[in-house]
DRENMI-793072 format. One record per residue (C-alpha): residue in one letter; residue number from 1; x, y, z; chain. Coordinates in steps of 0.25 Angstrom, whole numbers. Layout:
DRENMI-793072
{resn=A; resi=NUM; X=X; Y=Y; Z=Z; chain=A}
...
***
This chain:
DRENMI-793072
{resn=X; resi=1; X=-30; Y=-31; Z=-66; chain=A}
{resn=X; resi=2; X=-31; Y=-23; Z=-54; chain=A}
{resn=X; resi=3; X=-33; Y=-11; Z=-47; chain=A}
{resn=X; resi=4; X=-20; Y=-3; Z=-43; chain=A}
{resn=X; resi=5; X=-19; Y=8; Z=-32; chain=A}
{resn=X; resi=6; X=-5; Y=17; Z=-32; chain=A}
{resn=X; resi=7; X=-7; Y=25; Z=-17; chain=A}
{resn=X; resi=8; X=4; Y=36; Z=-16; chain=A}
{resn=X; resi=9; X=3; Y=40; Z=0; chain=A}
{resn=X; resi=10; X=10; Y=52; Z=2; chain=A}
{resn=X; resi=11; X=9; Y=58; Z=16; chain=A}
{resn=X; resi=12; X=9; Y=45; Z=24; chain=A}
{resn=X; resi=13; X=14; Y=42; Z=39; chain=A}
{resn=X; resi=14; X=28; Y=42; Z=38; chain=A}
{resn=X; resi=15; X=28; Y=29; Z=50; chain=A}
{resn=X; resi=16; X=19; Y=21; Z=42; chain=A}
{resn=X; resi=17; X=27; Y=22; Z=27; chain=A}
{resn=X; resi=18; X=40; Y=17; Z=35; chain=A}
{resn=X; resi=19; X=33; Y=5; Z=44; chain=A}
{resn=X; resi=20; X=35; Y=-8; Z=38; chain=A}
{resn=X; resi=21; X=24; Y=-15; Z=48; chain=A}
{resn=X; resi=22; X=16; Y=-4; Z=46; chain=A}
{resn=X; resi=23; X=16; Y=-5; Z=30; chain=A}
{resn=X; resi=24; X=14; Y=-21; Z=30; chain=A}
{resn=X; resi=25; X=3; Y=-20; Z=40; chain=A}
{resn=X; resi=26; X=-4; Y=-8; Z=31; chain=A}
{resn=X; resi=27; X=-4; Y=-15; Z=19; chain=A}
{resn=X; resi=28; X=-7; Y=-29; Z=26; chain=A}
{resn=X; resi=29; X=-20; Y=-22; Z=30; chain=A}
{resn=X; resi=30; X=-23; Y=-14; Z=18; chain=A}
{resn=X; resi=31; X=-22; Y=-28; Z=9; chain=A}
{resn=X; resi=32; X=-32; Y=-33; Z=20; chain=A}
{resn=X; resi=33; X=-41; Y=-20; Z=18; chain=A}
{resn=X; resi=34; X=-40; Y=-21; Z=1; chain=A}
{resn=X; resi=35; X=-45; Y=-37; Z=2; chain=A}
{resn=X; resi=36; X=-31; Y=-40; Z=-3; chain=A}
{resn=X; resi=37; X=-22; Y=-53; Z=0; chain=A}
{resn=X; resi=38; X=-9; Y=-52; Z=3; chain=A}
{resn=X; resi=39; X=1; Y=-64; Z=-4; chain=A}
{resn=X; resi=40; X=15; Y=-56; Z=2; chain=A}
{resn=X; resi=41; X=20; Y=-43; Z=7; chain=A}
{resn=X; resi=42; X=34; Y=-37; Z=7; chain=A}
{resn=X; resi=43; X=41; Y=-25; Z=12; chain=A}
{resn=X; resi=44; X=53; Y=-17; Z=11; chain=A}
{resn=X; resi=45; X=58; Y=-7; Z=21; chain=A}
{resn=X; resi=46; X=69; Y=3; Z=14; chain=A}
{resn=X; resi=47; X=79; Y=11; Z=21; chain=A}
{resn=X; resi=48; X=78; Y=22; Z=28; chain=A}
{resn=X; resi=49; X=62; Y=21; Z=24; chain=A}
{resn=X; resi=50; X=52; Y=17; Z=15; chain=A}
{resn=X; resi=51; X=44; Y=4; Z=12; chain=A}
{resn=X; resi=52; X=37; Y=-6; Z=3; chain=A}
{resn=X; resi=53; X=28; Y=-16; Z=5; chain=A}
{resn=X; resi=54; X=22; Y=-24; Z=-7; chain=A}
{resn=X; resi=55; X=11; Y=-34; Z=-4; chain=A}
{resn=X; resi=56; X=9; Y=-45; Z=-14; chain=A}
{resn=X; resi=57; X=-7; Y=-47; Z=-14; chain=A}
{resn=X; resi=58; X=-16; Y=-58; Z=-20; chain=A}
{resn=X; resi=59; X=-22; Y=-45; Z=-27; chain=A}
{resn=X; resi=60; X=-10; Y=-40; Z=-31; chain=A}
{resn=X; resi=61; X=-1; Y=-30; Z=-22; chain=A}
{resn=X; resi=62; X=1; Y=-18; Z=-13; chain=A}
{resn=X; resi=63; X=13; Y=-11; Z=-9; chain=A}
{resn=X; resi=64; X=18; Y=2; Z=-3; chain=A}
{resn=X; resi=65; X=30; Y=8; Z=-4; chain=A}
{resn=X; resi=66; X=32; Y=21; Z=6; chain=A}
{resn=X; resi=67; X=43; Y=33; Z=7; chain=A}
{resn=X; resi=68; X=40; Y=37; Z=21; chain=A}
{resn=X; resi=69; X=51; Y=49; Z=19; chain=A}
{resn=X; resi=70; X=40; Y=55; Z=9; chain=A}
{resn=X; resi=71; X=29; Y=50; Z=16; chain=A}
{resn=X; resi=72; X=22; Y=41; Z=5; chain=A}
{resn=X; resi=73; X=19; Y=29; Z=0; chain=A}
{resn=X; resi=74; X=16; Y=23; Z=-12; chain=A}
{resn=X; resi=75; X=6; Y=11; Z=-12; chain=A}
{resn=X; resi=76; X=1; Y=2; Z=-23; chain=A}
{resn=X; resi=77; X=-11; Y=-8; Z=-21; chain=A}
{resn=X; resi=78; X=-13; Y=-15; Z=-34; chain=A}
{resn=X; resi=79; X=-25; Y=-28; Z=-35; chain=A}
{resn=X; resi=80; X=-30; Y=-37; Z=-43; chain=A}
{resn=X; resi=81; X=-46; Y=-44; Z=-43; chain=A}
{resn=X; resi=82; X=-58; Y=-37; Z=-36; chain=A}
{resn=X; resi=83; X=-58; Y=-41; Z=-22; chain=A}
{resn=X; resi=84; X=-45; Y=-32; Z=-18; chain=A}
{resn=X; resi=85; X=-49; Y=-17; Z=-13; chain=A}
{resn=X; resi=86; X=-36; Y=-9; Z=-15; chain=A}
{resn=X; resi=87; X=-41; Y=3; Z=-11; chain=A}
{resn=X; resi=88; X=-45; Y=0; Z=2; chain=A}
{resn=X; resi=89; X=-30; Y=-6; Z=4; chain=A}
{resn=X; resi=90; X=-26; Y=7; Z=-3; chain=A}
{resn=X; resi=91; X=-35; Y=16; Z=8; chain=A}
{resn=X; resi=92; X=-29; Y=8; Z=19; chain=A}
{resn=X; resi=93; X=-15; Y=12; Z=16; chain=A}
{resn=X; resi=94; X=-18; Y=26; Z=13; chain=A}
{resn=X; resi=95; X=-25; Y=27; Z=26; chain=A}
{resn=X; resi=96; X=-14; Y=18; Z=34; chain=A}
{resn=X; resi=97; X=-1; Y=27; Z=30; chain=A}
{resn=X; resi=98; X=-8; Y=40; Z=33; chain=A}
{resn=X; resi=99; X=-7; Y=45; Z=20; chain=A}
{resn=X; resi=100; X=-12; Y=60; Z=17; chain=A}
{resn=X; resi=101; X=-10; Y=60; Z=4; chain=A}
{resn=X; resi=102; X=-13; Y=47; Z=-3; chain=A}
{resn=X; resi=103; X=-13; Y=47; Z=-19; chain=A}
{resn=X; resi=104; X=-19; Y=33; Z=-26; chain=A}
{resn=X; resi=105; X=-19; Y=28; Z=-38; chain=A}
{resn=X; resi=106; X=-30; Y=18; Z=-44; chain=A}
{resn=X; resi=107; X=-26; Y=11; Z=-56; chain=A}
{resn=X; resi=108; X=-37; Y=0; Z=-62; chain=A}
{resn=X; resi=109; X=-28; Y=-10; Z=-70; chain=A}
{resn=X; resi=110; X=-33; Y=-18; Z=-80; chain=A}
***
């Protein structure tokens, strides 16, 4: 069916996991670097902080869901077919929130 990367960041710039802009924009490129196609993208700002961003993708989806108070994020990257490369969308990410101490999952569903 799919190959599925769960990417707990845990040391990531605390600017970046509260930035709306910055978050679309990162995972606007990061669909672009993993040959993804993005159908829809949504976002939600919560009060004081934190954010989720959930891509809808002809593939199938990414989406990142940050605690800047802890300084982590927690990222899934699931697709479908053979021409998508997830991890390089996954490596884009861990490398654009600065993250010191990335943790990632593969999961190979079938």
């Amino acid at each position: 069916m799919g190959d599925h990367f769960l990417v707990n960041l845990y040391e990531c710039d605390i600017v970046k996991l509260n930035d709306e802009k910055f978050l679309v924009e990162m995972l606007e490129q990061a669909i672009i670097k993993g040959k993804m196609t993005l159908l829809n993208l949504v976002t939600h700002k919560f009060e004081p902080q934190g954010i989720t961003v959930v891509a809808l993708l002809s593939e199938s989806h990414i989406s990142i869901h940050t605690w800047p108070e802890k300084f982590c994020c927690a990222v899934d990257v699931y697709t479908c077919g053979t021409e998508a490369r997830p991890q390089l969308a996954c490596e884009y990410i861990i490398e654009a929130l600065e993250s010191k101490n990335p943790k990632t999952t593969h999961v190979v569903r079938v």
